[in-house]
C-alpha positions in Angstrom: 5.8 3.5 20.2 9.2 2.3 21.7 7.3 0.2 24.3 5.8 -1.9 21.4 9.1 -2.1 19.5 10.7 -3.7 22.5 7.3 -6.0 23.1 8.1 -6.8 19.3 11.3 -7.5 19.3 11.2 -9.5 23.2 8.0 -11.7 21.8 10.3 -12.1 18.5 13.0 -13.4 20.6 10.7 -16.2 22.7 9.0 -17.5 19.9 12.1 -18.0 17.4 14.8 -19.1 20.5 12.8 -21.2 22.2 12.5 -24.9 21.4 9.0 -25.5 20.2 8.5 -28.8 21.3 11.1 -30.4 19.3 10.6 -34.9 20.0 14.2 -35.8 19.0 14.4 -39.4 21.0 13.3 -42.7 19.0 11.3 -44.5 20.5 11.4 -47.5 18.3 14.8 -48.6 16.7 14.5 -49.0 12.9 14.9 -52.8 12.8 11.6 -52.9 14.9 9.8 -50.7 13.2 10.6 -52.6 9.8 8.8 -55.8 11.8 5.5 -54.1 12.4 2.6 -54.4 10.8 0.7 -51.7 9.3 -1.7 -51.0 11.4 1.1 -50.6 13.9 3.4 -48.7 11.4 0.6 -46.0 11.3 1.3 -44.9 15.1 4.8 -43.9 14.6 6.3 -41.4 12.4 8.2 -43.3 9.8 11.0 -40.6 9.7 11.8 -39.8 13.1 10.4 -43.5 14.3 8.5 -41.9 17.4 5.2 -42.5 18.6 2.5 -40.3 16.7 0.4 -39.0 19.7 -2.2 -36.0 20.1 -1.3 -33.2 18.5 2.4 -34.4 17.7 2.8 -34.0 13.6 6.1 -34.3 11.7 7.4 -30.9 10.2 8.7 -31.2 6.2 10.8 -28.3 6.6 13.0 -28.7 9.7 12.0 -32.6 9.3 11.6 -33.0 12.7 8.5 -34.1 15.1 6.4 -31.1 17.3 4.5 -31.5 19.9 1.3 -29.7 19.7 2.4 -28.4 15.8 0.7 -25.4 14.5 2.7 -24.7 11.6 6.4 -23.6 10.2 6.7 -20.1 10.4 8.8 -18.3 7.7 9.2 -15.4 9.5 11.2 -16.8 12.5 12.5 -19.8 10.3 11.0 -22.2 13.1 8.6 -23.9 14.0 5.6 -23.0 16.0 4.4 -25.7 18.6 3.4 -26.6 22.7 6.4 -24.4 23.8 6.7 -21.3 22.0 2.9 -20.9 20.8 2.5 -18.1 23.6 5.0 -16.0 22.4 4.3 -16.6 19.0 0.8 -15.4 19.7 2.4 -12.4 21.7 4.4 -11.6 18.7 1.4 -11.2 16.4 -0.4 -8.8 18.6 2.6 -6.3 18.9 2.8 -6.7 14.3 -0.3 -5.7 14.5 -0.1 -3.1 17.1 2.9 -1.7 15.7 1.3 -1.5 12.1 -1.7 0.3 13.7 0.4 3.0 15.6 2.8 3.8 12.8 -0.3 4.2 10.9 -1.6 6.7 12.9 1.9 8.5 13.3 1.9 8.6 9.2 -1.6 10.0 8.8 -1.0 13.1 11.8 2.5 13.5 10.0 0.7 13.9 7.0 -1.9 16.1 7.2 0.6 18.7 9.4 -0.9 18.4 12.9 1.5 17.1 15.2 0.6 15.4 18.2 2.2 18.4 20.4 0.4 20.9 18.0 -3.5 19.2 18.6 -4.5 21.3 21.5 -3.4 24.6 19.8 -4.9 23.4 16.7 -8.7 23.4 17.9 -8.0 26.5 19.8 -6.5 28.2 16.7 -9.2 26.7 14.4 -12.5 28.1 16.6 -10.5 31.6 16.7 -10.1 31.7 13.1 -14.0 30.9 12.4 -15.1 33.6 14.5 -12.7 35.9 13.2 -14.0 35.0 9.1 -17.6 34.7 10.2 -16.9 38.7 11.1 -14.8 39.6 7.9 -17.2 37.9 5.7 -20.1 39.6 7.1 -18.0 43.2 6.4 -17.7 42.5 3.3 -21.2 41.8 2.3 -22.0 45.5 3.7 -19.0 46.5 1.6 -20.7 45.0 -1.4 -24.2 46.2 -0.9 -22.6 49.6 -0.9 -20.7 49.4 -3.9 -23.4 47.1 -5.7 -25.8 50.7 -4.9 -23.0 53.2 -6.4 -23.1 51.0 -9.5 -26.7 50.8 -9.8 -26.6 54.7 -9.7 -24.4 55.2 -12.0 -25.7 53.2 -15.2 -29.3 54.9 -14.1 -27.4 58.3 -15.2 
């Protein structure tokens, strides 16, 4: 468990530190850009003025251009691109693997068997069936017996 919260927290670190794939130099200046046509104006980003290539997509919320853009993550307030789409992916895995493992950890909590009490458990357990398998077998005998006394006694 503590070597997934400090996979968690490491990926965490990657995705939301490292620069995404952030495009912050023009490539046109904004007097040019004004002259082109629009069939021309349609290859460039008409906020950050650079070239609109494969994969490179403008991001409303930091309003900035990424290369290879997935999408704005809320959860590490940046953006997830080319760069940090590794650790991003990294970071989902150990949510998940986390989420799994605490859930496991609630439901032994929860039903009283401890991890360190397992083994002694299913010892314990196939001890205490052989042991009422016996006592409930005595007391059927007891109760034949005493079923007989009372079937003697209303015949009187």
């Amino acid at each position: 468990m503590i070597l997934i919260d400090f996979a968690l927290f490491l990926s965490f670190g990657f995705t939301a530190l490292r620069n995404p794939g952030i495009t912050c130099k023009r490539e046109i200046d904004i007097e040019d850009y004004e002259q082109l046509d629009n069939r021309n104006k349609k290859q460039y980003c008409e906020i950050c003025l650079v070239k609109k290539i494969r994969n490179r997509e403008h991001c409303d919320d930091c309003n900035i251009c990424i290369d290879g853009f997935d999408h704005h993550c809320p959860w590490t307030g940046k953006c997830i691109g080319t760069n940090n789409i590794i650790a991003f992916n990294i970071f989902i895995i150990c949510v998940m693997a986390f989420f799994i493992s605490s859930f496991i950890l609630v439901v032994f909590s929860v039903s009283g068997q401890g991890f360190t009490n397992l083994r002694n458990n299913k010892h314990n357990n196939k001890n205490n069936i052989e042991n009422n398998s016996t006592d409930i077998s005595n007391n059927n005998i007891n109760l034949d017996g005493e079923i007989n006394q009372i079937s003697k006694i209303g015949s009187n």
